[in-house]
N, C-alpha and C positions, 0 to 999 in steps of 0.2 A: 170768271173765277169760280172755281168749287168752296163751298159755303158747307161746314159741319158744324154744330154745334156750336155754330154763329163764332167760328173761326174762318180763315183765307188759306187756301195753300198756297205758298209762297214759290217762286220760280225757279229758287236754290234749293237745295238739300240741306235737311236737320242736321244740325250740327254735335257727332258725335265720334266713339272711335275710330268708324269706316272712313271716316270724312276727313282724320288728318293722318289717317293711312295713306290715302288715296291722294292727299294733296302733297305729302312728303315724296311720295314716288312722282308725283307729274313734275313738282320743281326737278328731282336729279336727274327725270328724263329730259325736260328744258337742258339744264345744265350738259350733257349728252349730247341732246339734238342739234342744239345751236351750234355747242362745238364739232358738232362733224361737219356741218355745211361749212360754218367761216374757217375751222383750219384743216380737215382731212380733207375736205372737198376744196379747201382752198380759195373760195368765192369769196372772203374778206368780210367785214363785219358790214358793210354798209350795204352789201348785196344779199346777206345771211339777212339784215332786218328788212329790207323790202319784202322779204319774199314772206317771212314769218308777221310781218305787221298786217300784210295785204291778204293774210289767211284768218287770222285774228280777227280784222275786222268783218271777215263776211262770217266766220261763225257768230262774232257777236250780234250781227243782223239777225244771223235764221234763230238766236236765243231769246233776243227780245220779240220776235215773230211768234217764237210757237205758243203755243196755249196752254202750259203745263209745263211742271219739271220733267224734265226726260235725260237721263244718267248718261247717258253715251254722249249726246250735243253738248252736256253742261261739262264734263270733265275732258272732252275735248276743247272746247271752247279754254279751259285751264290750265292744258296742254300748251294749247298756244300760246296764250298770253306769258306762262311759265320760260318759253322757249323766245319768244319776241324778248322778254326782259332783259335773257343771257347775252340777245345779242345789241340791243340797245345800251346796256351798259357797257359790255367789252366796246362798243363805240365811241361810247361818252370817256372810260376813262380812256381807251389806249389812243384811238385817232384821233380823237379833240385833243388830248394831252392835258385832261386835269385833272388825272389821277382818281386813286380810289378812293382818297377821304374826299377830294372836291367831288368827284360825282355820285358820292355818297348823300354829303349834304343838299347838295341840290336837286335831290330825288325825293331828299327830307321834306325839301321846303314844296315840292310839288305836290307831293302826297298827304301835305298837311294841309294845304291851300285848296285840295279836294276834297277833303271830308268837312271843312272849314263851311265851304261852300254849300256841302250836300247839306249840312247841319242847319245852314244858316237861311236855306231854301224849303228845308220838310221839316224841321224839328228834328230827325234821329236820323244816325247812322247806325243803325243797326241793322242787323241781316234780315232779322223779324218784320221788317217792309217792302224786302224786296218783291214786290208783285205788280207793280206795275211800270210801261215802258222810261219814265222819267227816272224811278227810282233806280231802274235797271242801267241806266245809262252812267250815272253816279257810282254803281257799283262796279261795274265795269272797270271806267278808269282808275277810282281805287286801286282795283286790285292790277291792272297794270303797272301803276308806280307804284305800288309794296312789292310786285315782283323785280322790277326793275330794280329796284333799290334792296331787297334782298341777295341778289345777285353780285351788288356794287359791294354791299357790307361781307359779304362771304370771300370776296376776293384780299378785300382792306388785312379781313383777319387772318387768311391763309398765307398772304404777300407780306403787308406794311408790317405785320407785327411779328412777325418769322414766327408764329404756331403749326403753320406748316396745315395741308389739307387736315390730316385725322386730327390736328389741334385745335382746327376751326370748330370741325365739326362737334366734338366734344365742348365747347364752349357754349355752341348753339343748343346742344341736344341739352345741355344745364340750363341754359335760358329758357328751354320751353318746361324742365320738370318743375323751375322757381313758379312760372307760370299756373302750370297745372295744381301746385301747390298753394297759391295763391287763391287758386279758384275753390279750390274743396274747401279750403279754413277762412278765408274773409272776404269779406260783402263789398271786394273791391267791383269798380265798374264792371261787368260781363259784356260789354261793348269795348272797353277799352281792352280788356284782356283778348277777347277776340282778333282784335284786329292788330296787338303785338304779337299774338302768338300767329297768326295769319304770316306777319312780315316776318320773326324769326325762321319757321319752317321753311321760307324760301334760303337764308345762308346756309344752313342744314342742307338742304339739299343740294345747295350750287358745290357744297364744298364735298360732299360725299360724291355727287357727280367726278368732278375734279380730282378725288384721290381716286375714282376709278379708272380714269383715261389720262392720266399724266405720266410724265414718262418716270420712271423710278430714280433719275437722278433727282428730279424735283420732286422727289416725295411720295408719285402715285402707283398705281400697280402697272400702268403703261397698258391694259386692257383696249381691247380695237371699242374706238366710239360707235360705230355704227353696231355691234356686237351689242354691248353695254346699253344701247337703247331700243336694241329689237327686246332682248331681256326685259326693261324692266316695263318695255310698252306690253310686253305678254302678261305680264304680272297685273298691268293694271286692268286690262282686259278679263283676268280670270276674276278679279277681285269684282270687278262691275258687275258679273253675271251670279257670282257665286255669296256675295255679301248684300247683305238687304239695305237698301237704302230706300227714303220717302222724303216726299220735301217736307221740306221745313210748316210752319205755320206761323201768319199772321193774324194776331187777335181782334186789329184795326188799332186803336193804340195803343202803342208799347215802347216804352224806354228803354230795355233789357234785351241783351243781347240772345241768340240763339246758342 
């Protein structure tokens, strides 16, 4: 590890405005991607998740491999797991049949049963430790089941509660300004706000994704999926090269979020 100023650089990226730039585009392109393989490619959800779980995990390998933040493997690796979520929940609710509030909550109880765990094994879940491979591995699956479960909550509010895709999304995009509201004016946890605004950004995006490739009877603009995520995979590409990011730092202990 690189040692400044008797700080860590940590394996993620500082968490700032490039960084939920960059993760609001990688969920709608999830949202996008998934949807082209399981319904314009037609492969189905449970062949759409092998193929995006079995990708997932090997970039997750070569992240905790490398020796350093490196922007292009980390937000690919984000990519993926973003796009594995869309298709593991369209799994859980539609071919198991338990719907979006049931696979909503039980995505609840996994995701809390993992940072439960990560808590209750290193002291923090905070982002501010990720640097090493244990800690890395914890973060990981978090962030699998906040996507996963992002994806389940965006469909809940588009579907169960007829707001329809732009009413999700508007609901979501109010949940993250209460957030960011939250953060400027009170000394709430920076770990816990972290990591609801981490899981909001995912329905944000599933649902934006969705108002971009649904067909205009159901509300969307009927845009070609695979169109819709060469687009926004370019965009995130220019943003990688042309916007500065650095990872994060670890102080060695920290209770407060990045």
């Amino acid at each position: 590890m690189t040692e400044t100023t008797g700080r860590y650089l940590t394996k993620v990226p500082e968490v700032t405005i490039v960084f939920w730039i960059l993760k609001i585009a990688a969920t709608t392109l999830g949202e996008t991607g998934g949807d082209s393989v399981t319904m314009t490619l037609n492969w189905g959800y449970l062949i759409g998740t092998a193929i995006f779980l079995s990708l997932f995990v090997a970039l997750v390998i070569f992240q905790i491999a490398a020796d350093r933040f490196r922007p292009v493997l980390y937000w690919a690796t984000i990519v993926a797991s973003t796009t594995v979520g869309t298709t593991m929940a369209d799994f859980a609710d539609r071919s198991l049949g338990i719907g979006y509030a049931g696979g909503s909550a039980l995505l609840l109880g996994c995701l809390i049963a993992v940072l439960a765990v990560w808590y209750w094994s290193l002291g923090s879940i905070s982002v501010t430790t990720v640097s090493t491979p244990r800690v890395e591995v914890f973060y990981w699956l978090a962030i699998t089941f906040s996507q996963t479960l992002g994806t389940a909550l965006g469909d809940w509010a588009a579907d169960d509660t007829g707001l329809g895709y732009s009413g999700g999304a508007m609901v979501f995009g109010a949940g993250l300004a209460v957030l960011a509201a939250l953060y400027f004016f009170t000394r709430i946890s920076r770990v816990f706000l972290f990591w609801a605004a981490f899981i909001l950004t995912r329905p944000l995006g599933a649902t934006v994704g969705d108002f971009l490739d649904k067909p205009v009877s159901d509300g969307g603009l009927a845009l070609s999926r695979p169109l819709a995520s060469a687009v926004i995979a370019a965009f995130i590409v220019v943003c990688l090269f042309a916007l500065p990011q650095r990872a994060g730092q670890h102080p060695g202990h920290s209770n407060t979020a990045a």
